[in-house]
Phi, psi and omega in degrees: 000355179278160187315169169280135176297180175229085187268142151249140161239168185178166180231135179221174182305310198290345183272304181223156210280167188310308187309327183256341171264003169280351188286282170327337177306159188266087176282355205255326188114156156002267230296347166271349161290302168345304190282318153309294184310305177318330150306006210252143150255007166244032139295143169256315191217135164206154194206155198220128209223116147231132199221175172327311192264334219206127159238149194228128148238145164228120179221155190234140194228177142292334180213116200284285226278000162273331167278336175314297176309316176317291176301323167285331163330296205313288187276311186274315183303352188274291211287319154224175203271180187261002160279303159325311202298324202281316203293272240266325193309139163261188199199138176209141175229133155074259193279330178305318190258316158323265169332299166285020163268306187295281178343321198254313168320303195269024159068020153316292219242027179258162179306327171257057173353147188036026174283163182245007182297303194303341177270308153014292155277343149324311188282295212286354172285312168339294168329283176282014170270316192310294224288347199283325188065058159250296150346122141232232201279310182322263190305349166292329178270327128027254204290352174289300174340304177286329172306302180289341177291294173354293194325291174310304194289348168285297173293332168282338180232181179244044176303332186267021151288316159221171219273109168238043131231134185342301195294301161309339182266342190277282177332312175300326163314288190297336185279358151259000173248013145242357194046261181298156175228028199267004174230048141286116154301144143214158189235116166282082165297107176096135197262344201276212188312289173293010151274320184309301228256319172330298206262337171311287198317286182313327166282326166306339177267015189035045161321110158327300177216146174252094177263143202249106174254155186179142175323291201263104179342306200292326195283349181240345157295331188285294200302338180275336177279317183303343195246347166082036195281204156192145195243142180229161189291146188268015167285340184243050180277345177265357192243340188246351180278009166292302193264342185251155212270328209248158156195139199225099161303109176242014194305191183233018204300161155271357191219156179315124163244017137224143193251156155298349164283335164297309172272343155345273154024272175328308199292322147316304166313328162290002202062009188065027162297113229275129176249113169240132158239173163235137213219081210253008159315132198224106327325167138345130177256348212228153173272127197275339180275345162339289193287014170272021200259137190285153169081354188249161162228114169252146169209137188253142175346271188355303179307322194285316111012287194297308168317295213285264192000297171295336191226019142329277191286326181308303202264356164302307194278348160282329175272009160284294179272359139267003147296299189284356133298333171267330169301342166267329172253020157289337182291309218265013179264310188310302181300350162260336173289322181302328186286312197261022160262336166291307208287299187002285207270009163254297165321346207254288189339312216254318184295322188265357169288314182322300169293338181278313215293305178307317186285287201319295165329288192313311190312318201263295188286333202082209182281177166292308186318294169358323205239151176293186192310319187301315195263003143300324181260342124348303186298286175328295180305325180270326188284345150297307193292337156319287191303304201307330184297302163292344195271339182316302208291289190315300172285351159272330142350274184327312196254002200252145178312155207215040209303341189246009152234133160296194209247316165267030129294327186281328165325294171303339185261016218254261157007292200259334141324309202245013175051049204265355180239062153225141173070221181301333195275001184296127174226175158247000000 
């Protein structure tokens, strides 16, 4: 009689490194994993989240470690060996995948902390779990669920107020020397991580284009897709500071890959229309004499350092109260799921005290159908309030917290008191 279990498997940024989740994007879209998945018969319910940073599956089967293998066949197995599947998947059952699902809605576990992009994409992997008819009662209360903790961590706390990463403190930089940043270019210098975090942060501030320059073309085409971008080679980066307002360096170079001499130019070529880079490099990419150039602003990590500081702890004390929001309402999802583990063996309880209570009655009076309406319905009214009487000590078992019986022991000795899985009284 127990529930279907509730697994998520998966890959995020903090598990696997870029090189290996461009391996896993769903690049094709929804509709052909989905469809995949759908073949599986030891699947019940599954819904499927893929993003830049993350590919997720949530599913609810009978048997965890035969559907577990399946679905990494399935998503993964194509795509890398089974040593990587073994390195980088995390595997969460039940309360566990509840929780890191709540985690991943109110944006705890996003590369960015308090970003709000990520409950967005939450909903439209919803659309196409909805439209697929993969979702049932389980995972539609779920993924509601997770939708309302977002909410509350959104309303209750100020995790998205302030900037505690390099990349987020460079953004808050250009929104104060442009202000708006919604007709704003930007050129992403470098493919890696802090280009990754660079462009979240930019997109969410809704920046007109994201352009990706990076050594190895393809690596700036992936990063560029995510964003709905476009990628160029890093011979034509003196050619693209022509159209773009913002530009934020991350290479891995050992040497400057722009001089003052270099932009000089540019600026010309601009009118003097204002260039801020960020220069979020370790060494350096940019020449520190950039700024002396009108109309240019440059700032290097250090500058940058100073911001992420000040608003360290402000936002330590906001994931401390969006932790304890999620720690509540995981409780109070445990208690529905225990409560829809239960009602079977509460519905069958009250159908098999009822019926043995009628049969006696019958036994003694005969049938019911037999007498007239007054006194039937007298007779009803008593074999309900009869059945209601027996049935409390047993159903109150059942429903009051237990620390030394778990919730399907009690289930099972309920179950086996009232003989409820032998002969006719046997149900699934």
């Amino acid at each position: 009689m127990s529930r279907d279990a509730i697994v998520l498997l998966g890959v995020n940024h903090k598990t696997t490194p870029l090189a290996v989740r461009e391996k896993l994007a769903l690049s094709s879209g929804y509709e052909a994993p989905l469809q995949a998945l759908a073949e599986l018969q030891e699947l019940r319910e599954f819904y499927l989240l893929s993003t830049c940073n993350r590919v997720e599956v949530l599913f609810t089967c009978r048997n965890v470690a035969q559907a577990t293998k399946r679905v990494q066949e399935v998503l993964f197995g194509q795509a890398i060996t089974a040593e990587e599947l073994q390195q980088h998947v995390y595997h969460y059952v039940n309360l566990q995948a509840v929780e890191h699902l709540f985690l991943v809605a109110a944006s705890l576990d996003s590369m960015i902390v308090g970003e709000a992009q990520i409950l967005g994409q939450l909903k439209e992997a919803y659309r196409h779990a909805t439209d697929a008819d993969s979702t049932g009662f389980i995972l539609n209360k779920l993924l509601h669920k997770s939708f309302s903790v977002a909410k509350r961590v959104r309303t209750e706390t100020r995790i998205g107020a302030s900037a505690v990463s390099i990349s987020y403190a460079a953004v808050e930089l250009a929104r104060k020397i442009f202000g708006d940043l919604h007709d704003k270019k930007v050129m992403l210098v470098g493919a890696g991580e802090m280009a990754e975090l660079a462009a979240e942060h930019l997109v969410g501030q809704g920046v007109s284009e994201v352009v990706v320059a990076n050594r190895t073309l393809q690596r700036a085409v992936n990063l560029a897709r995510c964003y709905k971008g476009r990628a160029v080679s890093l011979e034509e980066l003196l050619e693209q500071l022509q159209q773009v307002d913002i530009i934020i360096s991350s290479t891995g170079a050992p040497e400057l890959i722009l001089r003052r001499e270099d932009v000089r130019p540019v600026m010309r070529g601009r009118r003097n229309r204002p260039l801020f880079f960020i220069d979020i490099a370790v060494p350096r990419d940019l020449d520190p004499a950039i700024n002396e150039l009108d109309n240019v602003y440059l700032y290097d990590i250090d500058d940058l350092n100073n911001v992420v500081e000040m608003n360290k702890s402000e936002r330590d004390k906001e994931a401390v109260k969006a932790q304890r929001i999620v720690d509540e309402e995981k409780i109070k999802f445990s208690k529905w799921l225990a409560n829809m583990e239960s009602t079977p063996t509460i519905i069958q309880l009250r159908k098999t005290i009822e019926q043995q209570v009628r049969g006696e009655v019958e036994k003694s009076l005969g049938r019911l159908d037999d007498m007239d309406a007054s006194s039937r319905k007298k007779l009803e009214k008593m074999i309900a309030g009869i059945t209601g009487k027996l049935a409390y000590p047993p159903l109150h078992f059942l429903k009051t917290e237990n620390h030394c019986i778990a919730l399907p022991e009690r289930i099972k000795t309920i179950r086996e008191l009232y003989q409820m899985d032998n002969g006719e009284n046997e149900q699934e």
